[in-house]
C-alpha positions as CSV (number, residue, x, y, z in Angstrom):
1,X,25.8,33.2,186.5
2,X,29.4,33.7,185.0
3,X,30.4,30.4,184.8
4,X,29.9,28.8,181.5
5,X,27.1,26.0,180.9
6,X,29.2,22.9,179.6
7,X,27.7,19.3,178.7
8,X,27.4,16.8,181.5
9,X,29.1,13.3,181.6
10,X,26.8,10.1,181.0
11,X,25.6,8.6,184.3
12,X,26.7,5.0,184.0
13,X,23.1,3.6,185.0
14,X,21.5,5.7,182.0
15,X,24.2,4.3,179.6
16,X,22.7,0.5,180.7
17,X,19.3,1.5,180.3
18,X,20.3,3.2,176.8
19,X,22.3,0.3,175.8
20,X,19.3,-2.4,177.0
21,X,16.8,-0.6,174.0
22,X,19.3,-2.7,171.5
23,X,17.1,-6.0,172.3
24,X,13.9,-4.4,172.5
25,X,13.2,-5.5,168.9
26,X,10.3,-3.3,167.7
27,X,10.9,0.1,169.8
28,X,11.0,3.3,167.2
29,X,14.4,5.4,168.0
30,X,14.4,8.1,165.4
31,X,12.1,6.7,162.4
32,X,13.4,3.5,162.6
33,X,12.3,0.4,164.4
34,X,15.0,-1.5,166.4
35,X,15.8,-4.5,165.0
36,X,19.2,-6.8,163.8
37,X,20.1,-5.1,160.7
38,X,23.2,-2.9,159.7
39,X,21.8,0.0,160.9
40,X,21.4,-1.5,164.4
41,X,24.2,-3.8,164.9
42,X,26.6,-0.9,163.6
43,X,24.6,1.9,166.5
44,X,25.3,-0.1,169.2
45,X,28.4,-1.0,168.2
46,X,29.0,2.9,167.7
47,X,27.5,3.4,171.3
48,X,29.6,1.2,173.2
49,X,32.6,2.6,171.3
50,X,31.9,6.2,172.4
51,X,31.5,5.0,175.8
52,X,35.5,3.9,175.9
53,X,37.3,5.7,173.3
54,X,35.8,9.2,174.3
55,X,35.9,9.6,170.0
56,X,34.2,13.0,168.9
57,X,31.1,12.9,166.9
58,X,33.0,14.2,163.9
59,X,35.7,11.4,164.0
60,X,32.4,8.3,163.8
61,X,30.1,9.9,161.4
62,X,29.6,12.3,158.8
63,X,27.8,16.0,158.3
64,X,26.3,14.4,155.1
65,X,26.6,11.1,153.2
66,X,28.1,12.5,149.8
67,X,30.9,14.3,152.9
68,X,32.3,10.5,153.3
69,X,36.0,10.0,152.1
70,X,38.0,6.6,153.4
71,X,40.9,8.7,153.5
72,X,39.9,10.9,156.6
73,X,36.4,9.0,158.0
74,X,36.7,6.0,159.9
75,X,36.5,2.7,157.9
76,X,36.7,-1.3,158.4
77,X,40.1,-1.1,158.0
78,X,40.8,1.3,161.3
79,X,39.9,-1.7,163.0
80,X,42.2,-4.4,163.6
81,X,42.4,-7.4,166.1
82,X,44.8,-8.5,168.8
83,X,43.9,-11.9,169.3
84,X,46.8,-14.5,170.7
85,X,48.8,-11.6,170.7
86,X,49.3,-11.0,167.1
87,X,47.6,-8.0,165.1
88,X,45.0,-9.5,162.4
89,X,43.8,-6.8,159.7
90,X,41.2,-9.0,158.5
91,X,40.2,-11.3,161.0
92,X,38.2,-14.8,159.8
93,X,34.8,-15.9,161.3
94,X,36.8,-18.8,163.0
95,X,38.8,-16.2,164.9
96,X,36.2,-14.1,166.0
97,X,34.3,-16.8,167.3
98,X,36.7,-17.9,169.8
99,X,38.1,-15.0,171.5
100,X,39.1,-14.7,174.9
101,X,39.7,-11.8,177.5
102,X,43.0,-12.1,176.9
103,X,42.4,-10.6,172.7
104,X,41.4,-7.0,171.8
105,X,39.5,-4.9,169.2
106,X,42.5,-2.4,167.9
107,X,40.9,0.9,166.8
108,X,43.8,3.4,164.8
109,X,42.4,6.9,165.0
110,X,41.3,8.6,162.2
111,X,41.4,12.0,161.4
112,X,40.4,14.5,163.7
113,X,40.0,18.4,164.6
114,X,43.4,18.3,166.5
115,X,45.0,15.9,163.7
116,X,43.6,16.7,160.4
117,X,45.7,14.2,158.5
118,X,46.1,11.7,161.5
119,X,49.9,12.2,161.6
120,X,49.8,12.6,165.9
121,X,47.6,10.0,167.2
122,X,47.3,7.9,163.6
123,X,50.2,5.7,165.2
124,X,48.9,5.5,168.6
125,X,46.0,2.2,168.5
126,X,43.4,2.5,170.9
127,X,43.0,-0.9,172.8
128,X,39.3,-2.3,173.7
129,X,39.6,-5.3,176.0
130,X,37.1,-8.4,175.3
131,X,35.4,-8.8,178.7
132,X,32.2,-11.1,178.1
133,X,30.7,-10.0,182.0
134,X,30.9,-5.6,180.8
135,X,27.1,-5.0,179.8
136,X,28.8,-2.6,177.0
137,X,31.6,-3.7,175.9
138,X,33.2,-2.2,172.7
139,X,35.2,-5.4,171.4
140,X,32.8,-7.8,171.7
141,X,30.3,-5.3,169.9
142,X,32.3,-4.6,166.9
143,X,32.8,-8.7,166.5
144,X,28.7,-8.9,166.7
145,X,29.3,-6.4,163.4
146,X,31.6,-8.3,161.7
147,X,30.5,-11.7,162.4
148,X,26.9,-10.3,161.2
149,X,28.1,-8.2,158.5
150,X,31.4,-9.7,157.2
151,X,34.1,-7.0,155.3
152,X,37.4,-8.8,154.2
153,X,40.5,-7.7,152.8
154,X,40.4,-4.5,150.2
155,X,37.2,-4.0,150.8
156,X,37.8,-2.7,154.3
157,X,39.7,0.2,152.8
158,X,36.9,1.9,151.6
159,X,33.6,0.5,154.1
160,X,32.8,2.8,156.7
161,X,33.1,1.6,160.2
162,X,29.8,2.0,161.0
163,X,27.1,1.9,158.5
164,X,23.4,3.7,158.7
165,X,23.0,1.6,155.0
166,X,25.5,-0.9,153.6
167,X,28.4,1.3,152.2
168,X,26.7,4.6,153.9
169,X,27.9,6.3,157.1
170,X,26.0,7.5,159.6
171,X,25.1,11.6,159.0
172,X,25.1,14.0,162.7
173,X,21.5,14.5,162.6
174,X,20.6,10.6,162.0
175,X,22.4,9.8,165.8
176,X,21.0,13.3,166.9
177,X,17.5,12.0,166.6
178,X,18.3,8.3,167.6
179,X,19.9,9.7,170.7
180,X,16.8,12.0,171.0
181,X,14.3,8.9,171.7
182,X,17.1,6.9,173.7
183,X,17.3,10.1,176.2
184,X,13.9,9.7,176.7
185,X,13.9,6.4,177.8
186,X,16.9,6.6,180.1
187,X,17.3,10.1,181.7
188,X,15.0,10.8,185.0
189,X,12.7,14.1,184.9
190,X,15.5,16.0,186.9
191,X,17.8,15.9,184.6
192,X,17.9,18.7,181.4
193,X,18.6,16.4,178.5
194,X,20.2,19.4,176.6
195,X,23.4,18.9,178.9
196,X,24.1,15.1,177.7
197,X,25.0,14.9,174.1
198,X,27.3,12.5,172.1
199,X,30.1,14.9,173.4
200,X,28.9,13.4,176.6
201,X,30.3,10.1,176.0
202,X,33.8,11.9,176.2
203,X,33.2,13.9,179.3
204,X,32.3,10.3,180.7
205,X,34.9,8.4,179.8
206,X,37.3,11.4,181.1
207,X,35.4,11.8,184.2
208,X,35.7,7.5,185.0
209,X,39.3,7.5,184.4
210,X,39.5,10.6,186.9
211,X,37.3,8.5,189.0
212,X,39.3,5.6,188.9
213,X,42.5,7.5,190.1
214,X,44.2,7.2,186.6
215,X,46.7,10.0,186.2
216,X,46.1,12.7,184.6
217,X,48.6,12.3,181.7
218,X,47.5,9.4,181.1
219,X,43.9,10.7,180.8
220,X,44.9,12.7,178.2
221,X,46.9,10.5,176.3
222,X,43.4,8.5,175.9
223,X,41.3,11.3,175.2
224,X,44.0,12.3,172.7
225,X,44.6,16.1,173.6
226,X,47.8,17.5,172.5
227,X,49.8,17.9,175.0
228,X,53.9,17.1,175.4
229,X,53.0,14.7,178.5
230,X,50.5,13.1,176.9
231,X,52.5,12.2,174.3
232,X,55.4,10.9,175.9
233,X,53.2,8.5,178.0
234,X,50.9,7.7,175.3
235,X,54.0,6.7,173.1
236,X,55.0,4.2,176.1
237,X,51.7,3.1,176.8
238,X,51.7,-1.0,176.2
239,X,48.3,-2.8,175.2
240,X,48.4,-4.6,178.6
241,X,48.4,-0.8,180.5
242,X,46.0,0.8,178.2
243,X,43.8,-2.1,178.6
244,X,44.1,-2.0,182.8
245,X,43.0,1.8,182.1
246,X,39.7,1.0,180.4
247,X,38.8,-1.6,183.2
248,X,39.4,0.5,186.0
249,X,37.0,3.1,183.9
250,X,34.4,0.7,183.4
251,X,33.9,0.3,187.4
252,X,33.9,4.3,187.9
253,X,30.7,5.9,189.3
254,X,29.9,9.4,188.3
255,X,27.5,11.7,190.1
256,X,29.1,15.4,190.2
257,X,27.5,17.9,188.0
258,X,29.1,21.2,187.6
259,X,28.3,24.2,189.5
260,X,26.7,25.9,186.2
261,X,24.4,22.8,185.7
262,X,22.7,23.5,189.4
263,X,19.2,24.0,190.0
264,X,18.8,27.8,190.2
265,X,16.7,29.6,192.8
266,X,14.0,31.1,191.2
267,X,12.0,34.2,192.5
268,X,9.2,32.0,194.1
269,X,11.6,30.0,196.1
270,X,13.4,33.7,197.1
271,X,10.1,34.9,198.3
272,X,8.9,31.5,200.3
273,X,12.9,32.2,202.2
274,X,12.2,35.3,202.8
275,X,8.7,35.1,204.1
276,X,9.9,32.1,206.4
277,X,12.9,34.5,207.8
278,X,10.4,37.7,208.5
Protein backbone atom coordinates (compact mmCIF):
# COMPACT_ATOMS: atom_id res chain seq x y z
CA UNK A 1 0.00 0.00 0.00
CA UNK A 2 3.22 2.07 0.49
CA UNK A 3 4.55 1.76 -2.77
CA UNK A 4 3.67 4.54 -5.08
CA UNK A 5 1.17 4.12 -8.09
CA UNK A 6 3.34 5.00 -11.27
CA UNK A 7 2.03 4.90 -15.07
CA UNK A 8 2.39 1.65 -16.96
CA UNK A 9 4.44 1.08 -20.20
CA UNK A 10 2.35 0.59 -23.62
CA UNK A 11 1.80 -3.12 -24.42
CA UNK A 12 3.22 -3.34 -27.89
CA UNK A 13 -0.08 -5.24 -29.23
CA UNK A 14 -2.23 -2.08 -28.00
CA UNK A 15 0.16 0.32 -29.67
CA UNK A 16 -0.78 -1.82 -33.28
CA UNK A 17 -4.29 -1.75 -32.57
CA UNK A 18 -3.94 2.20 -31.61
CA UNK A 19 -1.81 2.84 -34.54
CA UNK A 20 -4.34 0.69 -37.07
CA UNK A 21 -7.46 3.51 -36.16
CA UNK A 22 -5.12 5.93 -38.66
CA UNK A 23 -6.85 4.07 -41.73
CA UNK A 24 -10.17 3.74 -40.41
CA UNK A 25 -11.30 6.85 -42.31
CA UNK A 26 -14.54 8.00 -40.60
CA UNK A 27 -13.91 6.81 -36.81
CA UNK A 28 -14.49 9.91 -34.26
CA UNK A 29 -11.28 10.19 -31.77
CA UNK A 30 -11.85 13.23 -29.78
CA UNK A 31 -14.43 15.46 -31.90
CA UNK A 32 -12.80 14.88 -34.91
CA UNK A 33 -13.37 12.29 -37.56
CA UNK A 34 -10.27 10.38 -38.89
CA UNK A 35 -9.37 11.18 -42.03
CA UNK A 36 -6.00 12.40 -44.30
CA UNK A 37 -5.71 15.97 -43.29
CA UNK A 38 -2.97 17.88 -41.18
CA UNK A 39 -4.51 17.13 -38.14
CA UNK A 40 -4.25 13.36 -38.90
CA UNK A 41 -1.13 12.84 -40.81
CA UNK A 42 0.70 15.08 -38.19
CA UNK A 43 -1.08 12.56 -34.91
CA UNK A 44 0.15 9.65 -36.19
CA UNK A 45 3.16 10.87 -37.12
CA UNK A 46 3.31 12.28 -33.36
CA UNK A 47 2.35 8.68 -32.22
CA UNK A 48 4.90 6.72 -33.83
CA UNK A 49 7.44 9.36 -32.69
CA UNK A 50 6.54 8.96 -28.98
CA UNK A 51 6.73 5.29 -29.44
CA UNK A 52 10.83 5.65 -30.15
CA UNK A 53 12.06 8.79 -28.91
CA UNK A 54 10.38 8.38 -25.39
CA UNK A 55 9.82 12.60 -25.90
CA UNK A 56 7.68 14.12 -22.95
CA UNK A 57 4.29 15.47 -23.66
CA UNK A 58 5.61 18.91 -22.99
CA UNK A 59 8.54 18.69 -25.52
CA UNK A 60 5.62 17.76 -28.79
CA UNK A 61 2.79 19.99 -27.93
CA UNK A 62 1.73 22.98 -26.15
CA UNK A 63 -0.48 23.88 -22.77
CA UNK A 64 -2.22 26.43 -25.15
CA UNK A 65 -1.95 27.56 -28.79
CA UNK A 66 -1.02 31.43 -28.08
CA UNK A 67 2.00 29.22 -25.42
CA UNK A 68 3.74 28.30 -28.95
CA UNK A 69 7.32 29.98 -29.52
CA UNK A 70 9.74 28.27 -32.36
CA UNK A 71 12.45 29.10 -30.15
CA UNK A 72 11.65 26.40 -27.37
CA UNK A 73 8.67 24.09 -29.08
CA UNK A 74 9.45 21.71 -31.63
CA UNK A 75 9.34 22.91 -35.28
CA UNK A 76 9.98 21.61 -39.02
CA UNK A 77 13.24 22.63 -38.69
CA UNK A 78 14.14 20.01 -35.59
CA UNK A 79 13.85 17.62 -38.21
CA UNK A 80 16.44 16.89 -40.60
CA UNK A 81 17.28 13.90 -42.96
CA UNK A 82 20.13 11.40 -43.28
CA UNK A 83 19.61 10.04 -46.48
CA UNK A 84 22.98 8.68 -48.51
CA UNK A 85 24.70 9.57 -45.61
CA UNK A 86 24.52 13.29 -45.75
CA UNK A 87 22.28 15.52 -43.42
CA UNK A 88 19.53 17.43 -45.67
CA UNK A 89 17.70 20.36 -43.67
CA UNK A 90 15.16 20.68 -46.27
CA UNK A 91 14.72 17.63 -48.04
CA UNK A 92 12.99 17.71 -51.78
CA UNK A 93 9.94 15.49 -52.73
CA UNK A 94 12.43 13.55 -55.01
CA UNK A 95 14.41 12.64 -51.99
CA UNK A 96 11.78 11.57 -49.87
CA UNK A 97 10.37 9.40 -52.30
CA UNK A 98 13.19 7.15 -52.70
CA UNK A 99 14.56 6.37 -49.39
CA UNK A 100 16.01 3.27 -48.33
CA UNK A 101 16.72 1.51 -44.86
CA UNK A 102 19.84 2.57 -45.07
CA UNK A 103 18.50 6.79 -44.55
CA UNK A 104 17.05 8.26 -41.29
CA UNK A 105 14.67 10.89 -40.02
CA UNK A 106 17.19 13.19 -37.66
CA UNK A 107 15.11 14.66 -34.76
CA UNK A 108 17.38 17.62 -32.65
CA UNK A 109 15.72 17.91 -29.25
CA UNK A 110 14.13 20.75 -28.27
CA UNK A 111 13.77 22.22 -25.17
CA UNK A 112 12.86 20.40 -22.25
CA UNK A 113 12.21 20.28 -18.33
CA UNK A 114 15.89 18.94 -17.78
CA UNK A 115 17.29 21.46 -20.65
CA UNK A 116 15.31 24.61 -20.62
CA UNK A 117 17.34 26.25 -23.38
CA UNK A 118 18.40 22.85 -25.16
CA UNK A 119 22.18 23.48 -24.32
CA UNK A 120 22.58 19.44 -23.08
CA UNK A 121 20.90 17.25 -25.41
CA UNK A 122 20.28 20.22 -28.29
CA UNK A 123 23.58 18.74 -29.92
CA UNK A 124 22.77 15.21 -29.42
CA UNK A 125 20.29 14.14 -32.85
CA UNK A 126 18.02 11.42 -32.11
CA UNK A 127 18.22 8.82 -35.08
CA UNK A 128 14.80 7.08 -36.53
CA UNK A 129 15.75 4.33 -38.88
CA UNK A 130 13.44 3.91 -42.19
CA UNK A 131 12.33 0.32 -41.92
CA UNK A 132 9.28 -0.17 -44.51
CA UNK A 133 8.34 -3.85 -42.65
CA UNK A 134 7.94 -1.76 -38.68
CA UNK A 135 3.95 -1.34 -38.55
CA UNK A 136 4.97 2.13 -36.72
CA UNK A 137 7.68 3.42 -37.79
CA UNK A 138 8.64 7.12 -37.01
CA UNK A 139 10.77 7.99 -40.26
CA UNK A 140 8.63 6.85 -42.69
CA UNK A 141 5.71 8.65 -40.82
CA UNK A 142 7.15 12.08 -40.69
CA UNK A 143 8.01 11.62 -44.68
CA UNK A 144 4.02 10.74 -45.13
CA UNK A 145 3.88 14.51 -43.34
CA UNK A 146 6.09 16.14 -45.47
CA UNK A 147 5.47 14.60 -48.66
CA UNK A 148 1.59 15.45 -47.82
CA UNK A 149 2.16 18.72 -46.30
CA UNK A 150 5.42 20.16 -47.83
CA UNK A 151 7.51 23.05 -45.42
CA UNK A 152 10.80 24.23 -47.26
CA UNK A 153 13.54 26.35 -46.29
CA UNK A 154 12.71 29.47 -43.70
CA UNK A 155 9.61 28.45 -43.29
CA UNK A 156 10.64 25.44 -41.25
CA UNK A 157 11.93 27.79 -38.59
CA UNK A 158 8.88 28.86 -37.44
CA UNK A 159 6.16 25.70 -38.42
CA UNK A 160 5.46 23.47 -35.63
CA UNK A 161 6.37 19.88 -36.04
CA UNK A 162 3.19 18.73 -35.67
CA UNK A 163 0.26 20.66 -36.54
CA UNK A 164 -3.53 20.30 -34.93
CA UNK A 165 -4.31 23.27 -37.86
CA UNK A 166 -1.81 24.53 -40.42
CA UNK A 167 0.69 26.82 -38.45
CA UNK A 168 -1.07 25.60 -34.93
CA UNK A 169 0.36 23.10 -32.46
CA UNK A 170 -1.25 20.58 -30.93
CA UNK A 171 -2.59 21.91 -27.14
CA UNK A 172 -2.33 18.76 -23.92
CA UNK A 173 -5.94 18.39 -23.65
CA UNK A 174 -6.53 18.01 -27.68
CA UNK A 175 -4.07 14.53 -27.52
CA UNK A 176 -5.69 13.95 -23.98
CA UNK A 177 -9.03 13.38 -25.54
CA UNK A 178 -7.72 11.82 -28.80
CA UNK A 179 -5.82 9.37 -26.66
CA UNK A 180 -9.04 9.04 -24.51
CA UNK A 181 -11.14 7.32 -27.56
CA UNK A 182 -7.95 5.39 -28.91
CA UNK A 183 -7.69 3.71 -25.20
CA UNK A 184 -10.90 2.55 -25.76
CA UNK A 185 -10.45 0.85 -28.69
CA UNK A 186 -7.14 -0.83 -27.78
CA UNK A 187 -6.85 -1.56 -24.06
CA UNK A 188 -8.68 -5.00 -22.73
CA UNK A 189 -11.33 -4.60 -19.75
CA UNK A 190 -8.42 -5.70 -17.20
CA UNK A 191 -6.53 -3.13 -17.68
CA UNK A 192 -7.15 0.57 -15.71
CA UNK A 193 -6.71 3.04 -18.48
CA UNK A 194 -5.64 5.77 -15.94
CA UNK A 195 -2.08 3.95 -15.70
CA UNK A 196 -1.25 4.38 -19.65
CA UNK A 197 -0.82 7.95 -20.54
CA UNK A 198 1.33 9.74 -23.13
CA UNK A 199 4.12 9.45 -20.35
CA UNK A 200 3.47 5.86 -21.20
CA UNK A 201 5.08 5.99 -24.42
CA UNK A 202 8.37 6.75 -22.47
CA UNK A 203 8.11 4.11 -19.86
CA UNK A 204 7.69 1.86 -23.11
CA UNK A 205 10.33 2.72 -25.03
CA UNK A 206 12.65 2.50 -21.67
CA UNK A 207 11.11 -0.76 -20.69
CA UNK A 208 11.98 -2.36 -24.64
CA UNK A 209 15.48 -1.19 -24.54
CA UNK A 210 15.71 -2.90 -20.96
CA UNK A 211 13.99 -5.77 -22.71
CA UNK A 212 16.30 -5.97 -25.45
CA UNK A 213 19.43 -6.13 -23.16
CA UNK A 214 20.59 -2.57 -24.03
CA UNK A 215 22.78 -1.23 -21.25
CA UNK A 216 21.63 0.83 -19.08
CA UNK A 217 23.70 3.89 -19.92
CA UNK A 218 22.85 3.68 -22.94
CA UNK A 219 19.09 3.71 -22.01
CA UNK A 220 19.57 6.78 -20.56
CA UNK A 221 21.42 8.51 -22.94
CA UNK A 222 18.17 7.92 -25.27
CA UNK A 223 15.74 8.77 -22.76
CA UNK A 224 17.93 11.90 -22.20
CA UNK A 225 18.23 11.88 -18.28
CA UNK A 226 21.11 13.74 -16.90
CA UNK A 227 23.37 11.75 -15.87
CA UNK A 228 27.57 11.83 -16.35
CA UNK A 229 27.34 8.21 -18.01
CA UNK A 230 24.82 9.02 -20.10
CA UNK A 231 26.53 11.62 -21.43
CA UNK A 232 29.80 10.28 -22.14
CA UNK A 233 28.14 7.46 -24.10
CA UNK A 234 25.57 9.51 -25.62
CA UNK A 235 28.40 11.93 -26.89
CA UNK A 236 30.05 8.69 -28.63
CA UNK A 237 26.99 7.27 -29.76
CA UNK A 238 27.28 6.91 -33.89
CA UNK A 239 23.99 6.99 -36.03
CA UNK A 240 24.72 3.33 -37.02
CA UNK A 241 24.67 2.28 -32.95
CA UNK A 242 21.74 4.46 -32.10
CA UNK A 243 19.91 3.12 -34.93
CA UNK A 244 20.80 -0.87 -33.86
CA UNK A 245 19.32 0.47 -30.39
CA UNK A 246 15.85 1.39 -31.79
CA UNK A 247 15.68 -2.02 -33.76
CA UNK A 248 16.46 -4.21 -31.04
CA UNK A 249 13.49 -1.98 -29.08
CA UNK A 250 11.14 -2.44 -31.74
CA UNK A 251 11.21 -6.43 -31.24
CA UNK A 252 10.88 -6.08 -27.31
CA UNK A 253 7.83 -7.61 -25.60
CA UNK A 254 6.53 -6.12 -22.44
CA UNK A 255 4.24 -7.72 -19.97
CA UNK A 256 5.46 -6.81 -16.24
CA UNK A 257 3.36 -4.38 -14.39
CA UNK A 258 4.58 -3.11 -11.21
CA UNK A 259 3.71 -4.46 -7.93
CA UNK A 260 1.50 -1.09 -7.03
CA UNK A 261 -0.50 -1.63 -10.36
CA UNK A 262 -1.74 -5.36 -8.98
CA UNK A 263 -5.13 -6.40 -8.50
CA UNK A 264 -5.89 -5.84 -4.83
CA UNK A 265 -7.71 -8.31 -2.61
CA UNK A 266 -10.73 -6.88 -1.72
CA UNK A 267 -12.82 -7.89 1.50
CA UNK A 268 -15.16 -10.33 -0.45
CA UNK A 269 -12.35 -12.26 -1.82
CA UNK A 270 -10.77 -12.18 2.12
CA UNK A 271 -13.90 -13.64 3.35
CA UNK A 272 -14.52 -16.42 0.34
CA UNK A 273 -10.37 -17.50 1.76
CA UNK A 274 -11.23 -17.55 4.88
CA UNK A 275 -14.48 -19.40 4.77
CA UNK A 276 -12.77 -22.03 2.39
CA UNK A 277 -9.78 -22.36 5.20
CA UNK A 278 -12.49 -22.78 8.29
Amino acid sequence: MMVTKRKEPWRRQWLLKMSSARKSAGLKLGHWPVDSSLKWKSYFALFDTLSQTGFRKSEISVAHTKQFDPTYHITRSNLIWRIGGILVVSPTRLQLANLTEADCAVLVPPPSKTDQFGVIWGDKPIYLPVRFNEAMCAALSLRDLELAFPCRGSQRLTIPLFQFEEGIAFTYHQLEIILHDLKDLALPVSADPSLFTYHSFRIYLCTSLGAAKVPSADIQAILRWQSPASLIIYNRMQPEDYVSLIDKANSAVITSYSTANFPMIDSDDLSLTLDEVS
